[in-house]
C-alpha positions in Angstrom: -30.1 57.3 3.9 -31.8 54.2 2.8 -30.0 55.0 -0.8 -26.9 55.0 0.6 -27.4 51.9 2.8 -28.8 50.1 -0.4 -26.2 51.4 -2.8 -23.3 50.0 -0.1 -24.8 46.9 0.0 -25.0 46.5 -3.6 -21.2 47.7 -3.7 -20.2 44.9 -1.3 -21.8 42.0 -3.1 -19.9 43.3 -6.4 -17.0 43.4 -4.9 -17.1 39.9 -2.8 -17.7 38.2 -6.1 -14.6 40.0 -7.8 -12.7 38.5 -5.2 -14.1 35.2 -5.4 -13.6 35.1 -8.8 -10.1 36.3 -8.4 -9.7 33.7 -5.7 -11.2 30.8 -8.0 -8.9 31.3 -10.7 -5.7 31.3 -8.3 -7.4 27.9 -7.1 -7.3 26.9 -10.5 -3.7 28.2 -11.3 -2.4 26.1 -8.3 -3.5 22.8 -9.6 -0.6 22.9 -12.0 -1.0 22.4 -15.6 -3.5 24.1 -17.8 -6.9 24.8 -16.7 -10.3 24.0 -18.4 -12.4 26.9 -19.4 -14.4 28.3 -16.8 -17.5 27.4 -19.0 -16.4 23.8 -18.7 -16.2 23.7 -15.2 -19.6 21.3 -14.5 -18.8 19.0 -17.1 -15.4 18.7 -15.3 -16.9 18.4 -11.6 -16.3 15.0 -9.9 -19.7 15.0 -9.1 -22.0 12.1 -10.8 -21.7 8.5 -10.7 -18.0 6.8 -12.4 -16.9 2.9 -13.5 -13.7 2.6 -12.2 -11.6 -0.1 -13.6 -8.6 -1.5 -12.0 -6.6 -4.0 -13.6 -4.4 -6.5 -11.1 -3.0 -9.8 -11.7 -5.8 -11.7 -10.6 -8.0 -9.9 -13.0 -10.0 -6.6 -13.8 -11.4 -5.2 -10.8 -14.6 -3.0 -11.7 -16.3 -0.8 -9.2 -19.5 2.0 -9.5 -18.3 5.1 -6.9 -21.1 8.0 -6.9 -19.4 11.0 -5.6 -21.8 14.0 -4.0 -21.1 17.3 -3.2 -21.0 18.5 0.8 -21.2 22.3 0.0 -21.1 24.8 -2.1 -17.7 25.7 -2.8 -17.1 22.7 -4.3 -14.2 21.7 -2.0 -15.5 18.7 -0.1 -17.3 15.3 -1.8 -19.1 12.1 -0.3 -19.8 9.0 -2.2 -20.2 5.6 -1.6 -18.5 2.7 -3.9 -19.8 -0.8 -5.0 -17.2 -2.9 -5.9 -19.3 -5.2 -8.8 -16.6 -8.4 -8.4 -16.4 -8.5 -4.4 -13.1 -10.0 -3.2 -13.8 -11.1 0.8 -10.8 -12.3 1.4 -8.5 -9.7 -0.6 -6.7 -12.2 -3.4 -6.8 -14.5 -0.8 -4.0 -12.9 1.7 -7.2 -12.4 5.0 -8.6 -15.8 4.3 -11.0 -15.7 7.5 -13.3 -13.2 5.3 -16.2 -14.4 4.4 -17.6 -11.2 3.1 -17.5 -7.7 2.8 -15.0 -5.5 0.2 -17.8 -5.1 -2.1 -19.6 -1.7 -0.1 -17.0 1.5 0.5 -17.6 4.6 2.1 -15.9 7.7 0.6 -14.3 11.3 1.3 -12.8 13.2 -1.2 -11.4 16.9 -1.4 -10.5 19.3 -4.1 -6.7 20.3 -4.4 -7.1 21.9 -7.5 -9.4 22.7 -10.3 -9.2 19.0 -11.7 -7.6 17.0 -9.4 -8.5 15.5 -6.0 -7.8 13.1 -3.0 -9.8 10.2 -1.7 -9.9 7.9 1.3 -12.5 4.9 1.5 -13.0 2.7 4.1 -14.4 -0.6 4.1 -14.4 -3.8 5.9 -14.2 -7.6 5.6 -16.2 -9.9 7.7 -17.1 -13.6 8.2 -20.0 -15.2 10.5 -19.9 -15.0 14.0 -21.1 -16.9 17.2 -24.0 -14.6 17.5 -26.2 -13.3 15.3 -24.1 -10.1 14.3 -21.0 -11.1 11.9 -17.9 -10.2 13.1 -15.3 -7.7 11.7 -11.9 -9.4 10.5 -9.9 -6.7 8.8 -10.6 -3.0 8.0 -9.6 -1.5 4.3 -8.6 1.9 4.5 -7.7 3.1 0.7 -5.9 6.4 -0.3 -6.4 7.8 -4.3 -4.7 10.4 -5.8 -6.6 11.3 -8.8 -7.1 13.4 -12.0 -10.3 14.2 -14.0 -8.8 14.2 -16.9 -12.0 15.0 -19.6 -15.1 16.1 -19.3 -16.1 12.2 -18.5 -12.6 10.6 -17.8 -10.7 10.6 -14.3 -7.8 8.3 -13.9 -5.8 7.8 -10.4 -3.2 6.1 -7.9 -3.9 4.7 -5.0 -2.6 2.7 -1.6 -4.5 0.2 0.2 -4.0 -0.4 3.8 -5.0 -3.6 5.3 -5.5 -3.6 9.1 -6.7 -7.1 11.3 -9.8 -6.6 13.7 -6.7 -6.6 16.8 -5.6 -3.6 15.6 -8.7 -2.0 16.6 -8.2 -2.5 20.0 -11.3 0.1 21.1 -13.8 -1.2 18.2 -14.6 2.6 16.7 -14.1 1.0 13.4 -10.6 2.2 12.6 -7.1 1.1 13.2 -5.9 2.5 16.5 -3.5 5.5 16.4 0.5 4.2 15.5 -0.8 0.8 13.6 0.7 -0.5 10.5 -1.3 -1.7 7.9 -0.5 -5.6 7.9 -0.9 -5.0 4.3 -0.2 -2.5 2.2 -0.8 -2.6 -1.8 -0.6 0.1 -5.1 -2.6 -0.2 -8.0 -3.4 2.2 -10.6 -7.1 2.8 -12.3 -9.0 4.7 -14.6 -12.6 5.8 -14.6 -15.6 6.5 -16.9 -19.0 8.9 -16.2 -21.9 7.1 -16.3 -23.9 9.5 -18.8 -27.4 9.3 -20.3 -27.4 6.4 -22.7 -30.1 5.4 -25.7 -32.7 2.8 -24.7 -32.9 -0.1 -26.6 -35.6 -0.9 -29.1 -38.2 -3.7 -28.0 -38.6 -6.4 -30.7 -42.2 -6.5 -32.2 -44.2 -9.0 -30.3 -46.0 -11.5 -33.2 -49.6 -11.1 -33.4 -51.6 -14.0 -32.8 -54.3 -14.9 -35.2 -57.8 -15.0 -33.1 -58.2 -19.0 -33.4 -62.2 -19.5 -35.2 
């Protein structure tokens, strides 16, 4: 009996990963295009940490996103961005910010093998009457994107500009049936951060011992 109960068991785990394997490479089919090879597939992962360059007419925006994964099926990401050249009061269009637009909070999903969709949210603020600064417009930024080599992504993307009013109930996002009170495309592309050679320290002069 035991044989038989071990032997099922054994059976069943074969066969669940025959159909997730079957069910991975229909995933992968559905992203359109042709796929990577499976061995490939980690190098490929959004996973790590990207510079993100965005060129505009005031100038090249750059920005460090680290992207983590939320499970195990590799479906759902976090991250958080760093905008390195902050811009408080977005190209000057809000100019009651003061700060802010340089920290982004991300959530990404997969929607096939290699390509993927992002929102960020982030917010612009100046100083306050009290101690606590006070909120003057929420970003809310939609990507498109495609990893497009082992260490390359490139994307499109929206950004959605809402004044503090249009969070009438202060949650931190616009209120249900808002329109942004700005709303701007811009394109970008992106490189892994990988391991990169130190540099090498220049000989420090030795000092003759004075008699």
């Amino acid at each position: 009996m035991n044989k038989r109960t071990h032997a099922l068991k054994v059976a069943l785990v074969v066969l669940t990963g025959l159909l997730l394997a079957r069910a991975w490479a229909g995933f992968a089919q559905s992203g359109g295009g042709e796929s990577p090879e499976a061995g490939a597939a980690v190098a490929w992962s959004p996973v790590g940490t990207w510079l993100v360059s965005s060129p505009t007419p005031a100038g090249n925006i750059l920005m460090l996103h680290s992207i983590h994964a939320q499970d195990l099926t590799g479906t759902n990401f976090g991250g958080m961005l760093r905008q390195i050249n902050s811009n408080p009061t977005f190209f000057g269009l809000i100019p009651d910010g003061e700060a802010g637009g340089d920290h982004w909070a991300s959530q990404t999903v997969r929607t096939g093998f290699n390509t993927y969709e992002s929102t960020l949210l982030y917010y612009l603020t100046r100083k306050g009457t009290g101690p606590l600064a006070e909120t003057v417009a929420i970003g809310v930024l939609n990507a498109d994107w495609t990893v497009t080599g082992p260490n390359t992504n490139e994307g499109t993307a929206t950004i959605s500009m809402y004044l503090a009013a249009q969070d009438a109930d202060r949650d931190g996002l616009p209120d249900a049936g808002q329109e942004p009170a700005i709303c701007m495309p811009f394109t970008y592309t992106s490189r892994r951060l990988t391991p990169m050679p130190g540099c090498v320290p220049t000989p420090v002069p030795q000092q003759t011992p004075q008699q």
